[in-house]
Backbone as a ProteinNet text record, in pm:
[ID]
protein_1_A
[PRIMARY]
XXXXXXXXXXXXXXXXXXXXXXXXXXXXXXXXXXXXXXXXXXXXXXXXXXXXXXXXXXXXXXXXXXXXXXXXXXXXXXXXXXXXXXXXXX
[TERTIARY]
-4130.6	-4260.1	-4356.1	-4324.3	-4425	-4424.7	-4347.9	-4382.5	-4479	-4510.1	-4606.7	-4721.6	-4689.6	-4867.2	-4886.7	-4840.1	-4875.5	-4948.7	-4871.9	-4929.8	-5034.6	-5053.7	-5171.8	-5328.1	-5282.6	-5370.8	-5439.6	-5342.1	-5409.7	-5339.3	-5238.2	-5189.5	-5211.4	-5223.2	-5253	-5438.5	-5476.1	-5609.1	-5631.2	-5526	-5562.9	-5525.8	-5462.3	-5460.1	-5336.8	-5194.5	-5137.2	-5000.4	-4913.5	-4827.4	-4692.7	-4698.8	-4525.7	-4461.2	-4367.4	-4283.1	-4157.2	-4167.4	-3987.9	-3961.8	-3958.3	-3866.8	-3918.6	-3791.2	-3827.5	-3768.3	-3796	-3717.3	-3624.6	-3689	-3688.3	-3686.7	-3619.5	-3615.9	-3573.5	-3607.3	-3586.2	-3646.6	-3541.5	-3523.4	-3525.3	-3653.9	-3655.6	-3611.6	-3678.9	-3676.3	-3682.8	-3588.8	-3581.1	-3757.7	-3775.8	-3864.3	-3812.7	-3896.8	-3841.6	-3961.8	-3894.4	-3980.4	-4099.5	-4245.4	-4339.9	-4417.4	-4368.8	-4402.1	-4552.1	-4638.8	-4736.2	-4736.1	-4740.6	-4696.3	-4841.9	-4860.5	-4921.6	-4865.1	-4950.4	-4923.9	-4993.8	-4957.8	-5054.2	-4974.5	-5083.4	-5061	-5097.5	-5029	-5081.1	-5033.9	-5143.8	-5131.4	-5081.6	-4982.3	-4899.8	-4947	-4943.8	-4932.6	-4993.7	-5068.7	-5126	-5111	-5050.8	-5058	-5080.8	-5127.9	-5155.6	-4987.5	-4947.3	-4842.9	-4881.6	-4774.1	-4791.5	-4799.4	-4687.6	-4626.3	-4721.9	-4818.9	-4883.3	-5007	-5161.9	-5210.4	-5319.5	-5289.7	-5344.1	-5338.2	-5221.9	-5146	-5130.7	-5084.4	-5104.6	-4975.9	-4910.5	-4838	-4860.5	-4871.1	-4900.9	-4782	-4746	-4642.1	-4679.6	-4644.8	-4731.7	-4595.9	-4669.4	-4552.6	-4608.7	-4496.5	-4612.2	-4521.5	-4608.9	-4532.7	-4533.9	-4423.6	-4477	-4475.5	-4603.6	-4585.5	-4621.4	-4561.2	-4594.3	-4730.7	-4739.6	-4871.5	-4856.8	-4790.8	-4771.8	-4807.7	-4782.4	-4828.7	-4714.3	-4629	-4450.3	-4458.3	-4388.4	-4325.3	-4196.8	-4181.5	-4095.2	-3968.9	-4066.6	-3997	-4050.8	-3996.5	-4103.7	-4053.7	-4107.7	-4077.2	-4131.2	-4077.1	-4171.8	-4130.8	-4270.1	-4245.3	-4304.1	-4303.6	-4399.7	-4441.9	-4558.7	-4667.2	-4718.8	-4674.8	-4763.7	-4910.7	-5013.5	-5129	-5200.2	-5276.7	-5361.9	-5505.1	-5509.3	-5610.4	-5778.8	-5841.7	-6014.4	-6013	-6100.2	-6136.3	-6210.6	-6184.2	-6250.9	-6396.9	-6435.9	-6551.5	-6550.5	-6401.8	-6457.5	-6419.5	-6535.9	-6514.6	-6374	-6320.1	-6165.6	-6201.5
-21133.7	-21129.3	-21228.8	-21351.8	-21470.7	-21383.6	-21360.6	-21290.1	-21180.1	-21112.3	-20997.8	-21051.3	-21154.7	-21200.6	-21306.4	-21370.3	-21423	-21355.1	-21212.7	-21101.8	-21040.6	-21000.7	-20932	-21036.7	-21163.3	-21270.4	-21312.2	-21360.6	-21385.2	-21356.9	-21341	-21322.1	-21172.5	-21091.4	-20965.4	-20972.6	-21084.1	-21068.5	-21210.9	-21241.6	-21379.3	-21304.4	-21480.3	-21428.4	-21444.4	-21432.8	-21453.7	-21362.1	-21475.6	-21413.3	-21408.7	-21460.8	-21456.2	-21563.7	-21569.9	-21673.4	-21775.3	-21888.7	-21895.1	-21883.3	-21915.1	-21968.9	-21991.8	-22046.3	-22154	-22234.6	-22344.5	-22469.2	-22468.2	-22422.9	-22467.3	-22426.3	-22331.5	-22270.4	-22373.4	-22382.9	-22435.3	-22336	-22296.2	-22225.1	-22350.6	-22398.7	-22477.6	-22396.8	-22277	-22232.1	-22099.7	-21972.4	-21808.9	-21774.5	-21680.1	-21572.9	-21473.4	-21470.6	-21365.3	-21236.3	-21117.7	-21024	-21039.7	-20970.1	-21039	-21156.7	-21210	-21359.5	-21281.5	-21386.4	-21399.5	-21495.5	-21482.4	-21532.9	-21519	-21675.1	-21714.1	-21799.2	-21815	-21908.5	-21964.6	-22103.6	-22232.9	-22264.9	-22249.1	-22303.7	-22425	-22541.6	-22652.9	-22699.9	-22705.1	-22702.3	-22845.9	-22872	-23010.8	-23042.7	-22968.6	-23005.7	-22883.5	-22894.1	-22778	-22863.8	-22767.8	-22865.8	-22679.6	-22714	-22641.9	-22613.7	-22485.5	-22458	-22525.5	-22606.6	-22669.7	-22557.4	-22442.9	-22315.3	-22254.4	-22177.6	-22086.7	-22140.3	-22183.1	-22260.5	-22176.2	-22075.4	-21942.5	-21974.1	-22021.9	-21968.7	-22166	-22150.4	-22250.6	-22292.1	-22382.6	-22383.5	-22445.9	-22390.8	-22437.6	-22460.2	-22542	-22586.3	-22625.6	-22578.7	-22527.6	-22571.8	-22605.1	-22583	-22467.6	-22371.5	-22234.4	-22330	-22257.8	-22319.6	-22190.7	-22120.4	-22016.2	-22028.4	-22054.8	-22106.9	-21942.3	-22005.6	-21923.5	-21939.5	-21809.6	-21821.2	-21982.4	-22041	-22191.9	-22334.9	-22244	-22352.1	-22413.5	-22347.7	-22425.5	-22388.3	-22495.4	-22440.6	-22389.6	-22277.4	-22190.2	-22221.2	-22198.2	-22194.2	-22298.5	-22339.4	-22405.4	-22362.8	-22380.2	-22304.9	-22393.6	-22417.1	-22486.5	-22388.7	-22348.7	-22295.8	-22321.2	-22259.1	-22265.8	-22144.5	-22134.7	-22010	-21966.9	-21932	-21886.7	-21855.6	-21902.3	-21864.3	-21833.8	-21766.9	-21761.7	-21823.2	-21898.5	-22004.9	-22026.3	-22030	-22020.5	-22090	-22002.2	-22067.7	-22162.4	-22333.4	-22449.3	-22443.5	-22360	-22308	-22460	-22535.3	-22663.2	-22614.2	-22633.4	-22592.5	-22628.8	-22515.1	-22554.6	-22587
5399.4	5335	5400.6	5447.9	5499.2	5619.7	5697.8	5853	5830	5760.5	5662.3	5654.4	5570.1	5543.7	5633.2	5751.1	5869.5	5973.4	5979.1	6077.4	5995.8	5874.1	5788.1	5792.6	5770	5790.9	5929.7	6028	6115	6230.2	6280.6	6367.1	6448	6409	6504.2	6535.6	6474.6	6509.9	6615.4	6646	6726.3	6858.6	6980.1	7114.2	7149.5	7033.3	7037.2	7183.1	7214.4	7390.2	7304.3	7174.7	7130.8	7106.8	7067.2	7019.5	7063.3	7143.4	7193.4	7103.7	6942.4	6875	6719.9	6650.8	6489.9	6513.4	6472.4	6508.2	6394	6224.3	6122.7	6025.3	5940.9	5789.7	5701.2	5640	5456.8	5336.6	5314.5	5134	5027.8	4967.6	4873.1	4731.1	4690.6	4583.3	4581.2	4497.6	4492.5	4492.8	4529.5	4524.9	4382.4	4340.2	4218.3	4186.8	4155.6	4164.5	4061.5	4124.2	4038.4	4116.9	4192.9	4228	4357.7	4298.6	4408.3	4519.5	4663.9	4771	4828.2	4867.1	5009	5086.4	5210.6	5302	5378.5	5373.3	5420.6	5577.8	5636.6	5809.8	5879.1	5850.8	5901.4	6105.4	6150.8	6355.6	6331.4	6364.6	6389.7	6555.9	6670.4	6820.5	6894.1	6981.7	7069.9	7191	7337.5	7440.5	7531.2	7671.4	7739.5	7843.8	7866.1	7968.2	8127.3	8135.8	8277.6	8379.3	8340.9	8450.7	8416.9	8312	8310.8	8219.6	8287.7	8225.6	8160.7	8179.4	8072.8	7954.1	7955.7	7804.5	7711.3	7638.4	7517.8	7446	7360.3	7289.3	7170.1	7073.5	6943.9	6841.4	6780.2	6725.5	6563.7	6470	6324.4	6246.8	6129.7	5997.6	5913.4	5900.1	5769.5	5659.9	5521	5409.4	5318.3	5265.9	5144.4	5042.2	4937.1	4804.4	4718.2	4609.8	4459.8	4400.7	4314.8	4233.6	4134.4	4178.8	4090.7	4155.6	4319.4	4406.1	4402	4416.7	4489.3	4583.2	4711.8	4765.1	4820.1	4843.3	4795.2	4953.4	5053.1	5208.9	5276	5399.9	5501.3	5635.4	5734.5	5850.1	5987.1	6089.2	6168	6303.9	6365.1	6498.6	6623.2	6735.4	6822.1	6852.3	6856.8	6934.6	7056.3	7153.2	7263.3	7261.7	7280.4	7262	7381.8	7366.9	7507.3	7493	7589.5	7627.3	7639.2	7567.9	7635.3	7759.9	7835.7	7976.8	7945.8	7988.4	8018.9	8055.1	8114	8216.7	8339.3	8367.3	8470.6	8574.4	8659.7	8834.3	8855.8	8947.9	9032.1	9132.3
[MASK]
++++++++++++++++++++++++++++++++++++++++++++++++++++++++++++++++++++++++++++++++++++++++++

């Protein structure tokens, strides 16, 4: 469901190249049917690819809380992003 409303929210509308990885799941608390789910995206680290300086790495914590404002999961990953051009002379 968080991978759902990550991609419904913002991810198929960004510049996103993909994922290595999660570093990080935590199940704090059940999901129970009924339950209203969002998710909060806090950018912990963005650094530019040394090998491909196109591209970006963004390193995030998602969090999925309840209509109560628990949170329910936490997740930490990294993002491939693709890069705005600098516009600085090469």
């Amino acid at each position: 469901m968080m991978m759902r409303l990550m991609c419904d929210g913002y991810m198929l509308r960004s510049a996103s190249r993909g994922s290595p990885g999660v570093d990080e799941v935590r199940y704090l608390a059940p999901v129970r049917p009924g339950d209203t789910l969002r998710v909060r995206v806090t950018v912990l680290d963005t650094r530019r690819s040394a090998s491909r300086p196109e591209m970006g790495i963004v390193s995030a914590r998602h969090e999925l809380l309840n209509q109560r404002d628990e949170v329910v999961l936490i997740m930490t990953s990294k993002v491939m992003m693709g890069c705005r051009d600098t516009g600085a002379a090469a």
